[in-house]
C-alpha positions, 0 to 999 in steps of 0.5 A: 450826806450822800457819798461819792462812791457807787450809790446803787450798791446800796439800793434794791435793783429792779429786775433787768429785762433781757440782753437782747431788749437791752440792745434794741433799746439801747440802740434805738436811743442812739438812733434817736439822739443822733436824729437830735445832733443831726437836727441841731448841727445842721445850722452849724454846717449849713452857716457858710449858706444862710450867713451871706442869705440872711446877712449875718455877723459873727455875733449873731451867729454865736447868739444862735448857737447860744440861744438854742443852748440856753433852751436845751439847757433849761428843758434838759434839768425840767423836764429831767426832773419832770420825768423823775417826778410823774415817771412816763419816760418814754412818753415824753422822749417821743413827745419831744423827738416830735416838738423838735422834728417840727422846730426844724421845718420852722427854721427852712422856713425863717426869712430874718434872724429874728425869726431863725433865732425864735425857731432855734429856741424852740428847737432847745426847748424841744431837744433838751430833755431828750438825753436826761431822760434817755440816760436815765433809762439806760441806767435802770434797765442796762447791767451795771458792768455794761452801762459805761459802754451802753451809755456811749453808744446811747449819746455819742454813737447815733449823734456822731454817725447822723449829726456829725459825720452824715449832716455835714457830708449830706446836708451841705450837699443838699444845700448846694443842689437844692438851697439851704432851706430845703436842706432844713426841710429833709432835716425834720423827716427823720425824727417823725420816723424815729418817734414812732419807732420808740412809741412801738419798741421801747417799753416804759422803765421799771418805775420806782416804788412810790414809797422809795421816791417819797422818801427822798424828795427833798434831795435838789441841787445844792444837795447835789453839788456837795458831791465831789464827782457830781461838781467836777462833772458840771465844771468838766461840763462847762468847759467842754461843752464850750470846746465843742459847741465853738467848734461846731460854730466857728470851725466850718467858717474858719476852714471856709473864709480863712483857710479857703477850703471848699465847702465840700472839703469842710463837709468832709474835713467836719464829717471826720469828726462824726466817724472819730466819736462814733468809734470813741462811743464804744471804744473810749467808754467800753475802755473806761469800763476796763481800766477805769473813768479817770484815766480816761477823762483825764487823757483826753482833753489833753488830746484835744488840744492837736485839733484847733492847733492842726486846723490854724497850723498844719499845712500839709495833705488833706488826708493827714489834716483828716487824721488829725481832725480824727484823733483830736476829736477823741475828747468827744468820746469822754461826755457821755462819762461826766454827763451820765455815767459818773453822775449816776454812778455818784448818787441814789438811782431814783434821782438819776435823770434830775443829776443827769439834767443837772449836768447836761442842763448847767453845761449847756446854760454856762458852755454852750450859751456863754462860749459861742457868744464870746467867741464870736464876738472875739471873731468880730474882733479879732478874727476867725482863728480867736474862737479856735484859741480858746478851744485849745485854752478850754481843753487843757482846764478839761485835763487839769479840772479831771485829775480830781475825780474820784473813780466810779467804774464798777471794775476798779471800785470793787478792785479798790474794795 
């Protein structure tokens, strides 16, 4: 049985490229992903548009969140698993950025729910096997002491500077001056650019020795799962995942429809949380490496929790509204740790990108399905400020769930050791 601790100690390591192709890579990924989350969230930030146009209740607009969560999860451990089968990474990443660059002209174009919800399960299918892989590929050409902080800023800086705090202040701006549909149409241009710039930048990863991936094969998820980190990370997965996708959903119709703010004033008040976890990207994950992950992962959920508690009660300036928005949208700045960096610490790197998706892939099928349907059908029945309660129930199990962890960071281990 495969232990907890630091897998590739154990394996032969490939020869890493140089520091300086390192840093592109790691930073046209970002980039990437962040086109991802800027396509993704636009829905989110342009609902308060397309809810009175196309006639939508609460429960529709969590199955749309869900649905798209449904897809991304299931294309997030298959086409994972996929790339660790037949290899070709960096092919399928820009197929993928392509599929989902179209799927977001598919949704301008969408005249019932039907049609948005089919256009949103496409755009899952698409975007789901985006980040698997993309961590995956930071893990076999990023230095081991870098690779918390390479991780961070490969999934939280881009889809936090682009797909939350550029989408929102942008795309509700667009919306306004031209409608919502062509706010969706200037959505899908960036990913046509980002595609072509991986194809030409971003060579194909070290592929593993035939041999070396034959002798293994057989490791799935059970086998998986009996790995205590790997399980506490599904677990913390589910729960935050949950958090933020209710957040992304509910949170700029409750600051709309029940705290009356204006829709600039939302597309801000959101947009503060893009500019938090782009800072947490480097600053949370590079602190991991430092003083270890558990710490981390333990501490910030429970800071999370000021942040539906300051939009339901806080009533004092904007500005002091933003910071705390701001500090507590810090928790965002520990997923790239229990969705990749713990993972592929806890296991053999050649099945890096199955765990990977495995992580992603049962997080966003439990969490991003499940939470937004419930919390809107809670808001259909209880009001707006429901889906923000179980925010702060979500957050306070991510802090208890993280305590048992075992620590992965290669500082503290070999300190341990």
């Amino acid at each position: 049985m495969i232990g907890t601790t630091t897998m590739a100690a154990a394996e032969p390591q490939p020869v890493l490229r140089s520091k300086s192709y390192q840093m592109v890579m790691v930073a046209l990924l970002s980039l990437n992903f962040g086109i991802v989350f800027f396509d993704r969230n636009a829905l989110n930030f342009l609902m308060p548009f397309v809810q009175p146009d196309l006639g939508l209740n609460n429960t529709q607009i969590g199955l749309l969140a869900g649905a798209l969560s449904l897809t991304w999860a299931i294309a997030a451990f298959g086409i994972g698993k996929l790339s660790d089968t037949i290899g070709h990474r960096k092919l399928l990443l820009v197929l993928s950025t392509v599929c989902f660059s179209a799927c977001s002209f598919l949704t301008g174009i969408a005249s019932s729910f039907a049609l948005l919800l089919g256009a949103r399960l496409l755009m899952g299918v698409a975007e789901g096997g985006v980040m698997p892989i993309s961590h995956a590929m930071v893990a076999a050409e990023v230095s081991p002491e870098r690779r918390g902080l390479a991780q961070g800023i490969a999934q939280n800086f881009g889809s936090n500077l682009l797909g939350s705090f550029v989408a929102p202040v942008l795309l509700v701006a667009f919306a306004t001056a031209f409608g919502w549909r062509s706010a969706f149409y200037l959505a899908g241009i960036p990913g046509i650019i980002s595609a072509a710039l991986m194809w030409f930048l971003i060579k194909e990863p070290h592929a593993v020795r035939h041999e070396e991936a034959q002798a293994d094969k057989s490791f799935g998820v059970m086998d998986a799962l009996r790995i205590r980190n790997i399980l506490i990370c599904v677990i913390l997965g589910v729960l935050l995942v949950s958090y933020l996708v209710t957040c992304w959903a509910f949170m700029p119709l409750y600051l709309t429809q029940t705290r009356h703010f204006s829709p600039d004033v939302m597309g801000w008040l959101m947009g503060t949380l893009g500019i938090s976890a782009t800072i947490g990207s480097f600053a949370i994950a590079g602190l991991s490496d430092r003083i270890g992950r558990r710490p981390v992962m333990i501490t910030m959920p429970f800071i999370g929790v000021i942040l539906p508690l300051g939009a339901m009660f806080f009533g004092g300036s904007i500005w002091l509204l933003a910071a705390i928005f701001f500090i507590g949208w810090g928790l965002n700045g520990i997923f790239p740790l229990f969705m990749a960096t713990v993972p592929s610490e806890s296991v053999d790197p050649r099945h890096a990108a199955m765990v990977l998706g495995l992580c992603m892939g049962t997080s966003e099928v439990l969490g991003g399905v499940l939470a937004p349907f419930l919390a809107g059908f809670a808001a259909d029945k209880m009001g707006l400020a429901a889906p923000l309660w179980m925010m702060v129930g979500l957050a306070i199990a991510g802090g208890l769930v993280a305590l048992g962890l075992k620590e992965t960071a290669p500082s503290q281990v070999k300190r341990a050791g």
